[in-house]
N, C-alpha and C positions, 0 to 999 in steps of 0.2 A: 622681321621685327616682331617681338612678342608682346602680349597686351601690356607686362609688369614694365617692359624699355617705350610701351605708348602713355603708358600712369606715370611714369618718373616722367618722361620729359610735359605731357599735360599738366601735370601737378596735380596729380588728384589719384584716388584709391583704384585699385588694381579692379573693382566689383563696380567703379563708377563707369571706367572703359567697358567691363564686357556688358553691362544696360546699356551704357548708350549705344553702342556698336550692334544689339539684339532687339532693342528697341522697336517693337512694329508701328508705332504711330509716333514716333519720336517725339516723347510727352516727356522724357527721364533727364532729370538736370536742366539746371538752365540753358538758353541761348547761346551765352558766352561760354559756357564748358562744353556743348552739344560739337557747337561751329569747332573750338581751338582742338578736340579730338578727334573728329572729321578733316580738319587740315591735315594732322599726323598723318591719319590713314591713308590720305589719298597719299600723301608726298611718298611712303615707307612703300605703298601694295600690299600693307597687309593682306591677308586673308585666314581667316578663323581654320582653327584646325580640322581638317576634312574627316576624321576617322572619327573624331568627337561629335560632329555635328552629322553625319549620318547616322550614327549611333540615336543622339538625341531626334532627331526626325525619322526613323526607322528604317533608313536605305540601306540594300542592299549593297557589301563590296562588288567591285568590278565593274560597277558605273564607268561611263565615260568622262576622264580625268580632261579637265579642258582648259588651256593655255591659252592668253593673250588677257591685253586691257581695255579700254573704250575711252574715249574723250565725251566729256559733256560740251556744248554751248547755247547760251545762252543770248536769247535775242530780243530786242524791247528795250531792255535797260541796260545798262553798264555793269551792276552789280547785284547779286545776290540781294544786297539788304533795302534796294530800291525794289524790289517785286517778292513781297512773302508770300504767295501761291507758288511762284516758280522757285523760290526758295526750299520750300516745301516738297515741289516734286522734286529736285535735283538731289535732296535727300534723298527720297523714297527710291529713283533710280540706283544711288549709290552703294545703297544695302542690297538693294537685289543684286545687281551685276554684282558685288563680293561675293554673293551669297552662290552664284552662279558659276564663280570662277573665271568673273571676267571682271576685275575691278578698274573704276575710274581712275585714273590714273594723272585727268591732266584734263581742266575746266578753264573756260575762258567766255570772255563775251565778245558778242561778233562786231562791238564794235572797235573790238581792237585787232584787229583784222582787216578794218579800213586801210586801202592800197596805199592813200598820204598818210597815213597818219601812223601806220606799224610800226612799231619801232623795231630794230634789229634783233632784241632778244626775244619776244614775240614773235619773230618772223623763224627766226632759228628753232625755235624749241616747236612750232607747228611741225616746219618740214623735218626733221629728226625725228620727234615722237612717231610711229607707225603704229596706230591703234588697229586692232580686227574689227571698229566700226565705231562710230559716233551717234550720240543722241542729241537731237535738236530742239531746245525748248524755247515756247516763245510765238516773235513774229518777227518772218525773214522775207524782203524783198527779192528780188530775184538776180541783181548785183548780188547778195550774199547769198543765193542757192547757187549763183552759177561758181561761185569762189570755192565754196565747201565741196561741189561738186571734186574739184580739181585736185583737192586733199584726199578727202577718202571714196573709196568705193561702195562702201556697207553703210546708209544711213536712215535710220530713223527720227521721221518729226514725232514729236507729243505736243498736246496743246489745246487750246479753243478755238482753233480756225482753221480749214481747209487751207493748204497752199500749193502755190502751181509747181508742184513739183513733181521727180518721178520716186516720189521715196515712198516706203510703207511708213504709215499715216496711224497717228491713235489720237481721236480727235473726242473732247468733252463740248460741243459744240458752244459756243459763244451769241451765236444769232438766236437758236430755242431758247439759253438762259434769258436773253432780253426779254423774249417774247414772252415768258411764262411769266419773267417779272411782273410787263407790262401789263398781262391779263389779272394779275393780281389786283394790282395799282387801281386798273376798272373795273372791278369788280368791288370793289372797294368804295366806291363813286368818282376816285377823282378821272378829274378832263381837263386840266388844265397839268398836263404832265410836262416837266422838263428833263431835259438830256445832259450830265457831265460828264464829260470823256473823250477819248479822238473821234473826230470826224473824218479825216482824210484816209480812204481802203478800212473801216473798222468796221465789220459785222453786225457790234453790237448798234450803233449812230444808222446803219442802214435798219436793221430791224425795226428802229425807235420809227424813221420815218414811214415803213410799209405799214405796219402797226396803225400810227393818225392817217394812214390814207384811208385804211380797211373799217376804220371805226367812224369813217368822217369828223375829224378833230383837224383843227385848222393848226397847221406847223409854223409858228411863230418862231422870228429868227432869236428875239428875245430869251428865249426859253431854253437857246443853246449856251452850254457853258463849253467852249472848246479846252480842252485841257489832256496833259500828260495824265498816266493812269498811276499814281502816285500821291504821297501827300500833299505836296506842294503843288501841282496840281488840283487840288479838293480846295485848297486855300484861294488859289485864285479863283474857280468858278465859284466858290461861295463869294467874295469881293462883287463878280456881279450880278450876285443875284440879289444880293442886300442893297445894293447902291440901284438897283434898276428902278426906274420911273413909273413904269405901271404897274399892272396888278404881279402878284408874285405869284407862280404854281403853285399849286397845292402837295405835291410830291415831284420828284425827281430821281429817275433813274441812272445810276452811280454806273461806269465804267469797272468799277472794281473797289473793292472792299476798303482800299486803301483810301481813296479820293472820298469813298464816302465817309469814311471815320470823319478823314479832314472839315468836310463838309459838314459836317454835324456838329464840330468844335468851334468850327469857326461860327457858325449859326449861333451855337452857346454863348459865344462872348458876344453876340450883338442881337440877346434879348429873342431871341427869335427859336422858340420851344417847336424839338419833333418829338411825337410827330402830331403835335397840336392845330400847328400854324404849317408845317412843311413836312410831310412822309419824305421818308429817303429808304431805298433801295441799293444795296451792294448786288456785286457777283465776285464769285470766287469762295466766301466761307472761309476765312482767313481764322486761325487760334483766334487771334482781339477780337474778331466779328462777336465772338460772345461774352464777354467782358466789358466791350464798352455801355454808357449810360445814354438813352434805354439800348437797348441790347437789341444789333444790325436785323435786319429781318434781308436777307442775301439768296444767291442761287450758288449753291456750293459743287462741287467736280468729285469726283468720284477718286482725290491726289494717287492714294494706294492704288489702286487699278488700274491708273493712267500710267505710271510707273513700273508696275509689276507686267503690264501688256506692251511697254515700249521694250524691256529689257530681254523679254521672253521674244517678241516680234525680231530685236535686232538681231540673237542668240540664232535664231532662224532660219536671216537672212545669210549667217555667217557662215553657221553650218549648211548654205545649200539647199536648205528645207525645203525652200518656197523662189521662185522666180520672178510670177510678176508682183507690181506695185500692191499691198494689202490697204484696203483702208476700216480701220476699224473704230466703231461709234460707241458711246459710252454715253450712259442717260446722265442729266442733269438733276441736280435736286432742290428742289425746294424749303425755305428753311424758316419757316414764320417765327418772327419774334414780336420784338414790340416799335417798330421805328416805323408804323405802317396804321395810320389813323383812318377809321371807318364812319364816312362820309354819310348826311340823311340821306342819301340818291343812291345808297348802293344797293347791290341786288339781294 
């Protein structure tokens, strides 16, 4: 398929597909052009013309010409537009493996992959597809590592959390984002910090507690908001933290960039100014984290290099490169905005 048969069927200019498609921070065109060009690509295989784009990048002929595809999945959420960090990488995987000569070819979530719940054409188009390896984003139990085992042989995780697995690992750690959040937050003066986000196996809900043991801060149950890392999620643990009886935290550390948007809207409509009355903290660094009012103060992941080192790692494993399991770590960053009020007690 050539870019001018992906602009006729997207509906859009023959110069809007090759931006988006070259895109290195996939900033070019809106969301809904970005996404319905990105569907084309993966369904056709494109792949950019190789003698043009050596040219433009200064490779030499004779390189090693490399055949086959990769499947992405995703794990956490159902969909793409429920997780826009993983949204984000699954892009950034997508251009490099084209770029690589191994494009995506065939994305899914793992939880449609559930043993009751697969439906037939899912279940077929899995076992058919024969990818040269798959990328794993997200968070996978060990029912789904041992399933995906069983599919492919070549697998790379990316992600914010170590998992027990035997795969090469490219991990933006999720437990030091808390941490560093939280040092923030005290330093700042507050002590009366609350937690929104999973509890149950969540790095960041462990961090938040090792954190008030080390500082001697008493962990009140009050002060958890359990919740999915999502907006709807951010809506509910704000519900209890407006409606709670005693005193409110002075900040709260967000789960993820999403739940704190929410968390902060939802504070909006019920008279309750951040970070005045409540600091809030994201993780992840999400596009909206800098847009919204006042503007996220987050721990953002390094997406491009999460992406560029799972695709290069799996490429690796595929060619034989490397044998045992790699685990490779990727610094967090720090992103100060304005969502993070400075307390008379702070240092």
């Amino acid at each position: 398929m050539t870019l001018k048969e992906i602009a006729k069927e997207a509906g859009v200019s023959v110069s809007t597909v090759s931006r988006v498609v070259n895109s290195r921070n996939d900033s070019f065109a809106s969301k809904e052009v970005r996404d319905r060009i990105w569907a084309i690509v993966k369904k056709s295989g494109y792949l950019p013309n190789k003698s043009a784009r050596e040219l433009q990048q200064g490779k030499k002929s004779g390189e090693t010409v490399r055949s086959g595809s990769l499947c992405c999945i995703l794990g956490r959420t159902d969909t793409m537009e429920e997780n826009p960090f993983l949204s984000q990488l699954s892009r950034v995987i997508e251009k490099q493996a084209m770029e690589h000569g191994y494009p995506v070819r065939f994305s899914y979530s793992i939880f449609d992959v559930n043993e009751k719940l697969m439906t037939n054409v899912i279940r077929e188009k899995i076992e058919s597809f024969k990818p040269a390896g798959a990328i794993a984003i997200g968070q996978f139990n060990k029912c789904a590592i041992d399933l995906l085992n069983r599919y492919y042989a070549n697998i790379v995780y990316a992600g914010r959390g170590r998992i027990n697995a035997e795969w090469d690992q490219v991990i933006c750690d999720a437990y030091e984002a808390a941490e560093i959040a939280l040092s923030h937050l005290y330093l700042q003066g507050h002590r009366r910090i609350g937690y929104l986000g999973g509890t149950e196996s969540e790095v960041r809900f462990l961090a938040y507690q090792n954190f008030l043991r080390k500082h001697d801060l008493a962990f009140e149950d009050e002060l958890v908001y359990p919740c999915e890392h999502n907006g709807e999620g951010g809506v509910l643990g704000a519900e209890k933290l407006i409606k709670a009886d005693g005193s409110k935290p002075t900040a709260v550390l967000c789960a993820s960039d999403t739940s704190a948007i929410a968390l902060m809207n939802r504070l909006k409509d019920a008279k309750i100014q951040v970070p005045e009355q409540v600091s809030v903290v994201g993780i992840d660094n999400i596009e909206l984290s800098g847009y919204v009012s006042p503007m996220l103060t987050t721990m953002g992941a390094p997406v491009q290099e999460i992406g560029n080192v799972a695709v290069q790692t799996l490429i690796g494993r595929i060619e034989r490169r490397h044998k045992k399991p790699l685990r490779i770590y990727l610094q967090n960053e720090f992103i100060h905005r304005q969502s993070v009020a400075v307390l008379a007690n702070a240092f």
